[in-house]
KEVEXKE-889626 format. One record per residue (C-alpha): x, y, z; residue number from 1; residue in three letters. Coordinates in pm, 1 decimal. Example, Ala and Ser with C-alpha at 12.3 -4.5 7.8 and 13.67 -1.06 7.14 Angstrom:
BEGIN
1230.0,-450.0,780.0,1,ALA
1367.0,-106.0,714.0,2,SER
# end
This chain:
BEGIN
549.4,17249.6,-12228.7,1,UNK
897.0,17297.7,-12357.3,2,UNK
1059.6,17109.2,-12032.3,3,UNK
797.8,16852.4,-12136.2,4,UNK
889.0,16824.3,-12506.9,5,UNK
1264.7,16821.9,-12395.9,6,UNK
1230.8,16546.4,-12145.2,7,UNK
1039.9,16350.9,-12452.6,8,UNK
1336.6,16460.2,-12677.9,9,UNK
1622.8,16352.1,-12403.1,10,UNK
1395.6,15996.6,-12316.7,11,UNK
1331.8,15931.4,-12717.1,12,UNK
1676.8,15972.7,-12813.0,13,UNK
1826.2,15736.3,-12478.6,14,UNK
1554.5,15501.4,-12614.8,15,UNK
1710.9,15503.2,-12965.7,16,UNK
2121.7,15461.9,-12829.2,17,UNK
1980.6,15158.8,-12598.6,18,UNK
1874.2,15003.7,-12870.1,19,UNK
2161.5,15061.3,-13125.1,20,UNK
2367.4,14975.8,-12851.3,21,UNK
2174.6,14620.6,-12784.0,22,UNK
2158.4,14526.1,-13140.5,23,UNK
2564.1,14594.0,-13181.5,24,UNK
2635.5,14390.8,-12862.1,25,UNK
2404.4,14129.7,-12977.1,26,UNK
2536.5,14092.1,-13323.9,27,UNK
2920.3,14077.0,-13165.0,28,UNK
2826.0,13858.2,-12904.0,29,UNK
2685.7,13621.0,-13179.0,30,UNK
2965.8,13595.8,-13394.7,31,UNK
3221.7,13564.3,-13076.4,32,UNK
3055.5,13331.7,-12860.0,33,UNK
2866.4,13136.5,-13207.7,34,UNK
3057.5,12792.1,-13248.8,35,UNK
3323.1,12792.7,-13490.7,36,UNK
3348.3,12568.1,-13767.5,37,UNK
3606.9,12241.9,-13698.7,38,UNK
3555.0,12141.5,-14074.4,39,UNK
3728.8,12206.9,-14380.9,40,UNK
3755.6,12558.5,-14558.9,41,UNK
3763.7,12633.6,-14878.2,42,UNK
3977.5,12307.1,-14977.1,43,UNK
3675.5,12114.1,-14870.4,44,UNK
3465.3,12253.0,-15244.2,45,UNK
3483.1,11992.7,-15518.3,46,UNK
3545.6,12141.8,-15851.4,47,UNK
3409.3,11938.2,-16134.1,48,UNK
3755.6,11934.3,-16391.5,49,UNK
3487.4,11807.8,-16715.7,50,UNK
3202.3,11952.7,-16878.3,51,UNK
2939.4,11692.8,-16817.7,52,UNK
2764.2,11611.0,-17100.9,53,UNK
2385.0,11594.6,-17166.9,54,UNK
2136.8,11320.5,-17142.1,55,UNK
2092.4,11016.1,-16886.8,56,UNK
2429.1,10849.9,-16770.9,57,UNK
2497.6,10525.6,-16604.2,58,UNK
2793.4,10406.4,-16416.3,59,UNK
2801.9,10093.2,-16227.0,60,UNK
3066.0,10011.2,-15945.2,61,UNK
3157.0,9756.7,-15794.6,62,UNK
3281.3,9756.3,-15424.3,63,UNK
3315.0,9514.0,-15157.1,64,UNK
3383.7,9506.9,-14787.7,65,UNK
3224.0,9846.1,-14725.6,66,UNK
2872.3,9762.1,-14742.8,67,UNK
2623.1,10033.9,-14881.9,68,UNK
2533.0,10231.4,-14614.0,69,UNK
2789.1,10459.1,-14565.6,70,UNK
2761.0,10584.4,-14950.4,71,UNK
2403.3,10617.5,-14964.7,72,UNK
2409.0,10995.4,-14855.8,73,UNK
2744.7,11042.5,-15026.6,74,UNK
2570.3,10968.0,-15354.2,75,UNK
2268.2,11148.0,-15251.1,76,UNK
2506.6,11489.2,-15263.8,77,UNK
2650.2,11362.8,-15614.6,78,UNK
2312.3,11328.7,-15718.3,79,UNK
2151.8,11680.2,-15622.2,80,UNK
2493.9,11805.8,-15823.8,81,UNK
2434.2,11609.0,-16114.7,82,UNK
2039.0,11489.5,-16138.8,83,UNK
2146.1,11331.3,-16530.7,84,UNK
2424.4,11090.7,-16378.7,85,UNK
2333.8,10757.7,-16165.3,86,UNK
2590.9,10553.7,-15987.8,87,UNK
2484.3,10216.3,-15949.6,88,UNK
2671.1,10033.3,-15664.2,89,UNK
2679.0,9638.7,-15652.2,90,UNK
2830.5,9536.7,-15330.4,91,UNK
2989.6,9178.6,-15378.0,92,UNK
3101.5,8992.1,-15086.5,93,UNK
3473.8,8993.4,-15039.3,94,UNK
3531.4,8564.3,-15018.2,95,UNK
3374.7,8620.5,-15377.9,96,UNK
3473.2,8954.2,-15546.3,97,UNK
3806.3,8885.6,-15657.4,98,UNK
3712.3,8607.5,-15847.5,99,UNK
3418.3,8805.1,-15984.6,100,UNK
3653.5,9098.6,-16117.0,101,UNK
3921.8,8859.6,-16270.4,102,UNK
3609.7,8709.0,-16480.5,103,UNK
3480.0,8991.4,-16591.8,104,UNK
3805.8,9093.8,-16674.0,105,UNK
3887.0,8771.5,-16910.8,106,UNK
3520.0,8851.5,-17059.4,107,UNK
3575.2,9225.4,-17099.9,108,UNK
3264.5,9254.9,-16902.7,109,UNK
3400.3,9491.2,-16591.8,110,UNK
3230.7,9791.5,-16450.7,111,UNK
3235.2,10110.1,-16515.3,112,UNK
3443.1,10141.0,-16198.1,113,UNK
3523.1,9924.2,-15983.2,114,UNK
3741.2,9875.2,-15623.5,115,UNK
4098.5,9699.1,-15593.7,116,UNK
4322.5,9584.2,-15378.7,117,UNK
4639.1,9838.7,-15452.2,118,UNK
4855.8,9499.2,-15476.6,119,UNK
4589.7,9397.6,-15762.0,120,UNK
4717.0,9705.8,-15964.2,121,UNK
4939.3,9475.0,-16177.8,122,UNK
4713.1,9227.4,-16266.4,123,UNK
4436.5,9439.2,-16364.2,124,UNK
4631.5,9717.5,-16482.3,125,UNK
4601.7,9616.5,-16883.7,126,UNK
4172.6,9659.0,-16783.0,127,UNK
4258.3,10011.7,-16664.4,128,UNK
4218.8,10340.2,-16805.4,129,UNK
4393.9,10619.9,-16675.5,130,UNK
4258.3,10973.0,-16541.8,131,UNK
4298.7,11224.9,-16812.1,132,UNK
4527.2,11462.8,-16700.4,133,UNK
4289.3,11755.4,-16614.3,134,UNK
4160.4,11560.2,-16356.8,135,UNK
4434.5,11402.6,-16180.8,136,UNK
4785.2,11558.1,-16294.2,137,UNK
5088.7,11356.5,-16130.2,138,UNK
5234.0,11676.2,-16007.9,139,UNK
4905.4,11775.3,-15804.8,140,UNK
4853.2,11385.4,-15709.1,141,UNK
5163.3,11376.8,-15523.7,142,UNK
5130.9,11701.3,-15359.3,143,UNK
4775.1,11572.6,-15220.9,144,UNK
4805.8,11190.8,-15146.5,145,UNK
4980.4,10985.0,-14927.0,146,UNK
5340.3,10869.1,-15046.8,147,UNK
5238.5,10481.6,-15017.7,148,UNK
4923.1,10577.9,-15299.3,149,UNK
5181.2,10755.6,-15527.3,150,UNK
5464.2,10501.5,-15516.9,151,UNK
5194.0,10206.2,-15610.6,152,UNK
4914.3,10372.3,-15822.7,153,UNK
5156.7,10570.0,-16086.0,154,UNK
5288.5,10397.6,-16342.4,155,UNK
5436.7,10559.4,-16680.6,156,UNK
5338.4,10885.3,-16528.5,157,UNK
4984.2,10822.5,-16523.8,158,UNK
4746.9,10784.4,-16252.6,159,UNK
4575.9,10443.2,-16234.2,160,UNK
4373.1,10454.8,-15961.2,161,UNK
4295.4,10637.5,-15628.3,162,UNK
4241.1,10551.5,-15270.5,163,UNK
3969.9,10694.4,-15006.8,164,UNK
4180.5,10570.2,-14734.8,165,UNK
4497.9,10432.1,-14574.9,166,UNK
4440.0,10209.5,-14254.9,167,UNK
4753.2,10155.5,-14087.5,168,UNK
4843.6,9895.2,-13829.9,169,UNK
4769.7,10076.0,-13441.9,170,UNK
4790.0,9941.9,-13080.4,171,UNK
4474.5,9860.8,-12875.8,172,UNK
4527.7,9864.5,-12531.1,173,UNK
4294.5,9784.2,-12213.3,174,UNK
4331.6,10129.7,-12040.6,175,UNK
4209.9,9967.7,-11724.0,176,UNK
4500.4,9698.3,-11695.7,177,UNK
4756.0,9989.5,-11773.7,178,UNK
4618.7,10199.7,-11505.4,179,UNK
4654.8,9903.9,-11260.7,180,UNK
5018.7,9819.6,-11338.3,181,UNK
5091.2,10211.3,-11353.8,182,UNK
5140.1,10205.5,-11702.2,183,UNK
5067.5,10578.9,-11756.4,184,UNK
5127.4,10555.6,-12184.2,185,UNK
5090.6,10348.7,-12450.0,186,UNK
5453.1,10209.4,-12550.5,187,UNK
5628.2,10365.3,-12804.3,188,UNK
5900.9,10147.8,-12913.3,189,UNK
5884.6,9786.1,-12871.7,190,UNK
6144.1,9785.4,-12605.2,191,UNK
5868.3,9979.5,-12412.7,192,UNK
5595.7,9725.0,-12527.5,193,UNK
5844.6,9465.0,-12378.5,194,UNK
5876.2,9621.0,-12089.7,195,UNK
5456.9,9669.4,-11999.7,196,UNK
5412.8,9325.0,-12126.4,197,UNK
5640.5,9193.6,-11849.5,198,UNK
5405.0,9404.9,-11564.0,199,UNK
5077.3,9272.4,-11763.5,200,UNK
5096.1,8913.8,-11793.8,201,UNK
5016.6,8693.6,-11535.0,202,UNK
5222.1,8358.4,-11532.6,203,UNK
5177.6,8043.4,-11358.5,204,UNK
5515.4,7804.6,-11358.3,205,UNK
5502.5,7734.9,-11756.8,206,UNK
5179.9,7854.4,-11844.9,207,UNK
4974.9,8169.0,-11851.7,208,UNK
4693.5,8294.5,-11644.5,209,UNK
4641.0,8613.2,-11870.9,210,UNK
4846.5,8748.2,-12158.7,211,UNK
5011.4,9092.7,-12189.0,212,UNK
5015.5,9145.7,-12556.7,213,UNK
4839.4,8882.2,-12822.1,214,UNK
5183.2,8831.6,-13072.4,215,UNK
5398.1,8536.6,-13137.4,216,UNK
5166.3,8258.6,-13367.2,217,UNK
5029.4,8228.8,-13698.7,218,UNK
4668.2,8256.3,-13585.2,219,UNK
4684.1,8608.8,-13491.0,220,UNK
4394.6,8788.5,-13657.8,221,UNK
4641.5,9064.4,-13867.5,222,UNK
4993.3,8780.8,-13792.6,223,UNK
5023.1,8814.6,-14204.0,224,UNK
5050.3,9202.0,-14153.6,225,UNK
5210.5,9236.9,-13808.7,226,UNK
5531.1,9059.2,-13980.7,227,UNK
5618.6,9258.1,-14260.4,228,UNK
5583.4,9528.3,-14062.8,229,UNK
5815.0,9402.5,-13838.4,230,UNK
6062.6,9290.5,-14116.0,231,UNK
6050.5,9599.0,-14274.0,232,UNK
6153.8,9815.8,-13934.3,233,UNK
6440.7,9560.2,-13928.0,234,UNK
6584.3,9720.6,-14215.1,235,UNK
6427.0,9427.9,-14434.8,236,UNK
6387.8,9519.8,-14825.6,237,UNK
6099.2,9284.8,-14920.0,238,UNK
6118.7,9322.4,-15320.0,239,UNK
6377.3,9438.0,-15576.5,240,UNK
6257.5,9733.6,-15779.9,241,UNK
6044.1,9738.1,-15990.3,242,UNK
5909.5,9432.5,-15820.4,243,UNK
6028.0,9058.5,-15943.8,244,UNK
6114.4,8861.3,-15652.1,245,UNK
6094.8,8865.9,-15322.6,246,UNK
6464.7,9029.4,-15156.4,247,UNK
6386.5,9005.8,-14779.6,248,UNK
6601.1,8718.5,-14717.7,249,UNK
6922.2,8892.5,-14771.6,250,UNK
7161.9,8925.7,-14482.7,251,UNK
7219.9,9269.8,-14338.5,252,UNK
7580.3,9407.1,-14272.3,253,UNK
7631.8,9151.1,-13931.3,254,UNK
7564.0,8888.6,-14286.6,255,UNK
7240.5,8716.4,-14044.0,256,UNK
6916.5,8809.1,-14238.1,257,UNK
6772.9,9121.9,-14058.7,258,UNK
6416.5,8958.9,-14165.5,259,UNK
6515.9,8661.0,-13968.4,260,UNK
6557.3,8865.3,-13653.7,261,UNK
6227.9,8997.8,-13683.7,262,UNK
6093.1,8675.7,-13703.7,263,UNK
6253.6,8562.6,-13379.4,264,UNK
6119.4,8842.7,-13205.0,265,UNK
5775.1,8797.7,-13303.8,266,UNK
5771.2,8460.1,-13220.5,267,UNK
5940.3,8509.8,-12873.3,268,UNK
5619.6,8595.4,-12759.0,269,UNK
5480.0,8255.1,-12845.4,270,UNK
5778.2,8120.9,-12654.6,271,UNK
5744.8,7996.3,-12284.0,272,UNK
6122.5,8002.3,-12235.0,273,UNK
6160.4,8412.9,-12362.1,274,UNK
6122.0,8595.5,-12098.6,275,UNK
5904.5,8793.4,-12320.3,276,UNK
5599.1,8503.9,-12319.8,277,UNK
5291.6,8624.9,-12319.8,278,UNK
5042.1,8475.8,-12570.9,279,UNK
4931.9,8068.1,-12636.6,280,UNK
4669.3,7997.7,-12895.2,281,UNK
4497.7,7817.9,-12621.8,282,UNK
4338.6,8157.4,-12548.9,283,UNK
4164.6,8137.1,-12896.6,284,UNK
4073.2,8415.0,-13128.0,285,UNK
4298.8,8733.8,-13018.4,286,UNK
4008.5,9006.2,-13050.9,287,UNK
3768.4,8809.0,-12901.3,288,UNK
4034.0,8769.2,-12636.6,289,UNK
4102.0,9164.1,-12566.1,290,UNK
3705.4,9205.6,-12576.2,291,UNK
3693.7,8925.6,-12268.7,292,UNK
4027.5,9088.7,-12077.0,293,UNK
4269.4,8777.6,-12143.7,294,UNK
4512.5,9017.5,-12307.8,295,UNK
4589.2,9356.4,-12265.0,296,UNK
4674.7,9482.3,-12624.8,297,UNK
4613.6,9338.7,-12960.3,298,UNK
4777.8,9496.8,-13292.3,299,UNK
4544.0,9539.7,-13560.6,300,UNK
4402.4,9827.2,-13832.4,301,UNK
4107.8,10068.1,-13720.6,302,UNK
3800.8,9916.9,-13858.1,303,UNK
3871.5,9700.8,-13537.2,304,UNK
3777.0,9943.6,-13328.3,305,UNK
3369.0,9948.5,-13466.2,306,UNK
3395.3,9533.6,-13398.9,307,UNK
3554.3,9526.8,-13036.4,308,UNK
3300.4,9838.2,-12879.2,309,UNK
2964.9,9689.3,-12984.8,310,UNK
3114.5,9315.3,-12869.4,311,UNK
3276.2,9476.3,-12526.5,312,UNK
3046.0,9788.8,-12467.9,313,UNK
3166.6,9808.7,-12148.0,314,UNK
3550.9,9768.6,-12218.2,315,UNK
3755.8,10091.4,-12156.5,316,UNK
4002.4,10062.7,-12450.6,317,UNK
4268.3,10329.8,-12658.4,318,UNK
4398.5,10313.0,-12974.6,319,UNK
4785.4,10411.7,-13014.7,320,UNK
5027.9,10453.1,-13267.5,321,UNK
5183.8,10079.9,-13361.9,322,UNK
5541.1,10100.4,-13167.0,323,UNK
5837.6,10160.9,-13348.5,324,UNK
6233.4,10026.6,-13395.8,325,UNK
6338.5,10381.9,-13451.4,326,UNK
6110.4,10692.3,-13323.3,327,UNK
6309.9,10890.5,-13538.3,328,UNK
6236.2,10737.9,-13876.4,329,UNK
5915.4,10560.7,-13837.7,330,UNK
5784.4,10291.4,-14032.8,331,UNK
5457.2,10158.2,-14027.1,332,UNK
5236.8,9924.9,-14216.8,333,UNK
4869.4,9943.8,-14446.6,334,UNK
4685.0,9715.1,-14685.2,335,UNK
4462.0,9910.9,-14861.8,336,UNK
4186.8,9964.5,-15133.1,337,UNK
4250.4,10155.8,-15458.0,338,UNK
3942.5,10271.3,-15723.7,339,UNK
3983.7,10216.5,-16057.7,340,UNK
3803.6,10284.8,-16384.8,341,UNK
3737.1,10028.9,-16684.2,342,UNK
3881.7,10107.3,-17036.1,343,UNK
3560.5,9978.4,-17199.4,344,UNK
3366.6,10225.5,-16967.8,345,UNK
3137.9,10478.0,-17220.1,346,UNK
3166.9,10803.2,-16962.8,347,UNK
3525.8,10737.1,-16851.4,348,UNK
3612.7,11112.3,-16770.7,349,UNK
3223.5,11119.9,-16617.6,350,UNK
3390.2,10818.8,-16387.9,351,UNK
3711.8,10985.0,-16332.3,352,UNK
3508.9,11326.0,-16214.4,353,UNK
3306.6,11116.1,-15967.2,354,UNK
3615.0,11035.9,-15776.6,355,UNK
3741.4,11395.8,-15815.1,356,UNK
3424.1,11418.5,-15593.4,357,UNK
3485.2,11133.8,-15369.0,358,UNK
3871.9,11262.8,-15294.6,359,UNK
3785.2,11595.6,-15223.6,360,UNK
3820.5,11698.5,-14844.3,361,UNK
3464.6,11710.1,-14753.6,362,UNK
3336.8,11415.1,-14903.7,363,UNK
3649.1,11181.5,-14822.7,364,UNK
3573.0,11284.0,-14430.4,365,UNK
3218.9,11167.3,-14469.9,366,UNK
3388.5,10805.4,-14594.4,367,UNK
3628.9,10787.9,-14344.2,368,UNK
3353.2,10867.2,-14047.8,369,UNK
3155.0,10565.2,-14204.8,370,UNK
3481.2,10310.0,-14258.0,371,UNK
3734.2,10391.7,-14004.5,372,UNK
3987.3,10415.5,-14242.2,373,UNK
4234.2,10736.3,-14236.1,374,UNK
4203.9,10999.3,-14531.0,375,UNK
4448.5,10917.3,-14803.4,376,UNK
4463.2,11287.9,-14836.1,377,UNK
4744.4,11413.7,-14660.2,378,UNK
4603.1,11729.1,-14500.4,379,UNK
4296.0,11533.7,-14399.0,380,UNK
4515.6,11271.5,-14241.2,381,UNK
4639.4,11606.9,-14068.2,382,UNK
4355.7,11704.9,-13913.3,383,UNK
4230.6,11383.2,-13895.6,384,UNK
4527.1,11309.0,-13607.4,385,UNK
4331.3,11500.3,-13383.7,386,UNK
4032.4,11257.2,-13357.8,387,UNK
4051.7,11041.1,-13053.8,388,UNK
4004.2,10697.2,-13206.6,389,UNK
4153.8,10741.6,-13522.8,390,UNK
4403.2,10987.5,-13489.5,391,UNK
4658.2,10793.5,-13397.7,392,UNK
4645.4,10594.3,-13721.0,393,UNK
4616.1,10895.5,-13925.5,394,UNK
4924.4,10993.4,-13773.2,395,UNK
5074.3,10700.2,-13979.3,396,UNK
4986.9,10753.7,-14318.3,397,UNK
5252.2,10962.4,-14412.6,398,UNK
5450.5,10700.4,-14356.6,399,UNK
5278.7,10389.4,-14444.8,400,UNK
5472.9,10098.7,-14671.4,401,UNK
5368.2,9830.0,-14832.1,402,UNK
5500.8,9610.9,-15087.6,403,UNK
5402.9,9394.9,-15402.6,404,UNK
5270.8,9050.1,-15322.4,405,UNK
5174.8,8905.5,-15660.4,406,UNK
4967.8,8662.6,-15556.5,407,UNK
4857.5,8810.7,-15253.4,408,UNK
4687.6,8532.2,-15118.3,409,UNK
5007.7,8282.5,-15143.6,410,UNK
5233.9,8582.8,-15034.2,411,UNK
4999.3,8590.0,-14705.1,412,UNK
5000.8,8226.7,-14661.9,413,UNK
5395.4,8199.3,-14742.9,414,UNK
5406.9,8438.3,-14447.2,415,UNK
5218.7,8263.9,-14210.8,416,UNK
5400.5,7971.4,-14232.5,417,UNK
5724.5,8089.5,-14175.7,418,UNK
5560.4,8176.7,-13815.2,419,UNK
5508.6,7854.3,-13804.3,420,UNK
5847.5,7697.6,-13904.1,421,UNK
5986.9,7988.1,-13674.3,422,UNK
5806.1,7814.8,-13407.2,423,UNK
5875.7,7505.8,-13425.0,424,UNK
6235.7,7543.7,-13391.0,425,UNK
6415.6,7577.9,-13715.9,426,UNK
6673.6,7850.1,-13700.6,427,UNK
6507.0,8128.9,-13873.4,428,UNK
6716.5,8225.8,-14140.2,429,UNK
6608.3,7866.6,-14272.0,430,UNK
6226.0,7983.8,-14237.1,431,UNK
6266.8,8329.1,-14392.7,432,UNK
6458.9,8188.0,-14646.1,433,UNK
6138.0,7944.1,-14740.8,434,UNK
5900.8,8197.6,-14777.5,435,UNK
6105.3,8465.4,-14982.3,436,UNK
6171.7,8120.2,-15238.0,437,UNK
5782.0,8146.2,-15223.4,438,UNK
5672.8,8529.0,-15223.9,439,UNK
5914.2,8525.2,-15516.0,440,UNK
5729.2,8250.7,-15698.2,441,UNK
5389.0,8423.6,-15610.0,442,UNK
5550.9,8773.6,-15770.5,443,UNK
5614.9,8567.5,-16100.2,444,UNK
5242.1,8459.1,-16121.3,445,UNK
5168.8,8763.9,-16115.4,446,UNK
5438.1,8974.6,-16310.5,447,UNK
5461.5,9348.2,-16185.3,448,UNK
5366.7,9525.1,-16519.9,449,UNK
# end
């Protein structure tokens, strides 16, 4: 009996260590082998910086070019926060919105907030009322945003607006056609883009069969963009500061405009006696021509990307960083969208929280993955350069330029047709001087405030 109740003892208590033992190793294994969280930590929380006050609220907002969907279940989550506050989004399309905001600016009639083009500060910025200082300080806005967003939405040390994202000009290159020519990376300076172009076009006496790179004419989708950029890793310096007319014609230290260099090198590819050919406008529309293979790369911002893989599903493309004059101070290019809040609003801090909401880590990620545009927030840029498809445009944001247009429309067109003077023969220097005579006159319509 006793061996019996000993044996019961020795079994009972082996029983009980198996299954301490099992639990332990289970609860271990679980929180090695368990996933870890990618996402953001604790910088991802927003932290409301107002008491919100009682009673029903309405702010309306107008936005364009985004469409609705992707903020549907970002305002779901502002909603379950704050069940009093309803943000009514009317999504204008963008051939009509900025006529629609410049009326119901003359009419005092603008939204509670409403979206901007950052070179529409100026104009608009009399309409504006700035974010009260507990919500965005200048100090902490420039330790969080992008440098491009503080330079252009500060003025009088007061924040004016915000920006969800920063799309940069990136390469898009057919993957396939490198791999066939043994191009093993995307180019990183434009003497390397020079030097795959001349393996991936295909020539025939004066004419082309296929084209390496899409460059060189005015009808280039982002030609308007491409050329600044271009100008300004030239050493061109496109305004005076603060902004009243347009400076990029001035010679550089060899007294030949460094603009006017740019120019000629953008256009060479338009060229059929460069050796650097590669592009005719006979090919037609430049995206639709990298979806159908008749050029290898195209230059162009990341919302591209969306357009060219549900046109070319089967199309095995890469996005790179844009190349560069000078790896070692980069310079690279973005037009981009600011949000800014009415002075006549009725809840203005209420609409100053709600983009302390939409900036903070968490939420901006959810509007990037829906827009393709790279976090204005530099340490989601950060992590954001890991991604794939976008990461090499994050990459860029730190140091992203642009530059005061005025009339942004004329400033674009007063662009494009020095491409086309360039083109046709005149000696640069006379074409670049014709368009900073008009970017200047565009500036003075309207007057950097």
């Amino acid at each position: 009996m006793k061996i019996y109740k000993d044996n019961f003892v020795t079994l009972l208590v082996t029983v009980i260590i198996i299954l301490v033992l099992g639990l332990a190793g289970f609860f271990i294994g679980s929180f090695i082998l368990a996933p870890k969280s990618s996402g953001p930590t604790s910088k991802a929380t927003y932290k409301p910086k107002i008491k919100y006050p009682n009673g029903p609220i309405t702010l309306t907002y107008w936005r364009t070019v985004d469409g609705l969907g992707v903020f549907e279940p970002i305002l779901d989550e502002y909603q379950k926060l704050y069940a009093n506050v309803k943000v009514e989004i009317k999504d204008i399309p963008f051939a009509e919105y900025d006529a629609k905001l410049a009326e119901a600016a003359k009419n005092n009639t603008l939204p509670d907030l409403f979206m901007l083009r950052s070179d529409w500060i100026p104009r608009y910025k009399n309409y504006l009322k700035p974010s009260p200082k507990e919500i965005f300080s200048v100090e902490d806005y420039k330790k969080t945003f992008a440098p491009v967003a503080v330079e252009e939405l500060i003025y009088n040390n007061e924040v004016y607006a915000v920006s969800y994202g920063i799309p940069t000009l990136g390469l898009f290159y057919n993957a396939d056609k490198f791999s066939a020519q043994g191009i093993t990376e995307a180019p990183k300076t434009w003497q390397e883009l020079l030097d795959a172009n001349s393996k991936l076009v295909t020539k025939q006496g004066n004419g082309l069969i296929s084209s390496g790179i899409a460059l060189g004419t005015a009808n280039i989708s982002s030609a308007a963009n491409i050329m600044p950029l271009l100008m300004i890793q030239n050493g061109a310096t496109m305004t005076d500061t603060p902004p009243t007319k347009a400076t990029f014609e001035k010679p550089a230290s060899d007294n030949y405009p460094s603009s006017a260099k740019a120019l000629d090198f953008y256009t060479s590819f338009a060229k059929p006696n460069k050796s650097s050919y590669s592009w005719s406008d006979g090919f037609g529309n430049d995206i639709k021509a990298f979806e159908s293979g008749k050029t290898a790369m195209i230059i162009d911002f990341p919302f591209r990307y969306s357009q060219i893989k549900s046109n070319a599903k089967s199309l095995n493309f890469k996005t790179a960083k844009v190349p560069q004059a000078d790896t070692n101070s980069p310079s690279n290019y973005t037009v981009y969208w600011a949000e800014g809040v009415s002075k006549n609003s009725k809840y203005p801090d209420v609409a100053w929280d709600f983009y302390n909401f939409m900036t903070s880590y968490e939420i901006m990620n959810k509007y990037t993955a829906g827009t393709l545009r790279p976090a204005s927030r530099l340490d989601l840029a950060k992590a954001q350069e890991q991604d794939t498809v976008l990461g090499p445009f994050a990459a860029q944001v730190p140091s992203a330029k642009s530059y005061y247009k005025g009339n942004n429309a004329l400033t674009d067109s007063a662009i494009l047709q020095m491409i086309t003077t360039g083109l046709s023969g005149f000696d640069p220097a006379i074409a670049v001087r014709a368009a900073s005579d008009t970017v200047t006159k565009s500036i003075q319509q309207y007057p950097y405030q």
